[in-house]
C-alpha positions as CSV (number, residue, x, y, z in Angstrom):
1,X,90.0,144.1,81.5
2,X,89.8,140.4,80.3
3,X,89.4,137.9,83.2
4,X,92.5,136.2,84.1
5,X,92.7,132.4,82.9
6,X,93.5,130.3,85.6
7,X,97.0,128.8,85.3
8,X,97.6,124.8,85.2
9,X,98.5,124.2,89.2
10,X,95.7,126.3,89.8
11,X,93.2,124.1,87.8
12,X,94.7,121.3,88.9
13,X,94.0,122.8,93.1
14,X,90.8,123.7,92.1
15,X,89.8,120.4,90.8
16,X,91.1,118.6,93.5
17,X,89.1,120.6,95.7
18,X,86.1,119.4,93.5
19,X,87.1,115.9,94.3
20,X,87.3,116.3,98.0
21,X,83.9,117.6,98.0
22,X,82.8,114.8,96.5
23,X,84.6,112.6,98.0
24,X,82.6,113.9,101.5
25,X,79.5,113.7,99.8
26,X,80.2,109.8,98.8
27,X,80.9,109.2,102.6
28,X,77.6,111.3,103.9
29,X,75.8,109.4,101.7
30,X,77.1,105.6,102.3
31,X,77.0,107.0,106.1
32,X,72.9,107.4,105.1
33,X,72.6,104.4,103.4
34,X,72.2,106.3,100.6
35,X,73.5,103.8,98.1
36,X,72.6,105.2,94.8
37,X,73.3,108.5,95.7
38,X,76.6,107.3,96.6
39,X,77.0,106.0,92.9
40,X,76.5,108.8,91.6
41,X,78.3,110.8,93.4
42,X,81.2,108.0,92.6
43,X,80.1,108.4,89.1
44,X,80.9,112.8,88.9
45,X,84.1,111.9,91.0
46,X,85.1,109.3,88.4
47,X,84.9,111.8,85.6
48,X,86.5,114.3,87.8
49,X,89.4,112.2,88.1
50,X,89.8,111.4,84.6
51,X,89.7,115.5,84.1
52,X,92.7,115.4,86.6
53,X,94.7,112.8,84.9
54,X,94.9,114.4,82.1
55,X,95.5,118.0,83.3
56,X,98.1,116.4,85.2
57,X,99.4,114.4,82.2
58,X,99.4,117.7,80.3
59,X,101.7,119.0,83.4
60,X,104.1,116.1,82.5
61,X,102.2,114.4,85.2
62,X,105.1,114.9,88.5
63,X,103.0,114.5,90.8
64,X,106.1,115.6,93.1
65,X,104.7,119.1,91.2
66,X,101.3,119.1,93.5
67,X,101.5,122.1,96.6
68,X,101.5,120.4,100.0
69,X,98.0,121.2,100.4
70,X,97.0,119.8,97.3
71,X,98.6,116.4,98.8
72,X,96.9,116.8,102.0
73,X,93.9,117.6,100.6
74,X,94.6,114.2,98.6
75,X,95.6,112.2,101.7
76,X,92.2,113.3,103.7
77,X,90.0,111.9,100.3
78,X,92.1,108.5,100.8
79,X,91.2,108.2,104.4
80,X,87.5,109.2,103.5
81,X,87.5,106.2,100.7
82,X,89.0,103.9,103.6
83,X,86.1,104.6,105.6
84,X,83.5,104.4,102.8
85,X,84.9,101.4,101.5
86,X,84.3,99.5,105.4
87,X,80.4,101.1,104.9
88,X,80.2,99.9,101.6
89,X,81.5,96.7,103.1
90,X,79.6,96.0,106.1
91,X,76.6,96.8,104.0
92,X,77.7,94.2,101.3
93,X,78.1,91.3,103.8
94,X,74.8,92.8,105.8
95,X,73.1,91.8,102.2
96,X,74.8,88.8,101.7
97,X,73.8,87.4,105.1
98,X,70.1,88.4,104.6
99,X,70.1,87.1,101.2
100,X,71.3,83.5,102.7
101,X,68.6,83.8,105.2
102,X,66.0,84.1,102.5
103,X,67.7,81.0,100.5
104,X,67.4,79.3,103.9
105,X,63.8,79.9,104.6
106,X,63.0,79.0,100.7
107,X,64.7,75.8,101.2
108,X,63.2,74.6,104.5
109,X,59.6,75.7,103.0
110,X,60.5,73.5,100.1
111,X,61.7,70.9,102.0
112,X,58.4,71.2,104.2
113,X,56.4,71.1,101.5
114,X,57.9,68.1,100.1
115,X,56.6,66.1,102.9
């Protein structure tokens, strides 16, 4: 008996399951520290999304179309991005202030030296 081809809102749930899973695995990682696994996690769930796009854009893209646990499961991955996005931050600014602590101690060494 041929295998059954999965039908459009069943792609489209099955995707978006793939995108919540990588949407964890982006927050594990920036969670580690782990900042290029984080990009390329980013980097599958970017061409995941582009995969949904256009299956939903082949669906005449209503997203009003989506079951409610597709939309839940698409409201949990926008809290998770909130969440990585402050880690991404607070590592960003953690840089930025060491970075300006190196520029400080260059300076003051150069301005020792000068003397």
């Amino acid at each position: 008996m041929p295998e059954d081809k999965p039908n459009g809102q069943s792609q489209v749930n099955q995707l978006i399951g793939e995108l919540a899973i990588l949407s964890r695995n982006m927050h594990a990682q920036a969670t580690q520290g782990n900042w290029d696994g984080l990009l390329q996690e980013e980097s599958r769930r970017r061409a995941g999304l582009a995969r949904l796009t256009t299956l939903l854009g082949s669906q005449g893209g209503q997203s009003d179309q989506l079951s409610p646990e597709a939309r839940q499961v698409l409201a949990h991955m926008v809290r998770l991005d909130e969440e990585t996005q402050k880690l991404v931050l607070a590592q960003r600014n953690d840089l930025e202030r060491r970075l300006n602590s190196i520029n400080n101690t260059h300076s003051l060494a150069k301005a020792y030296h000068s003397f």
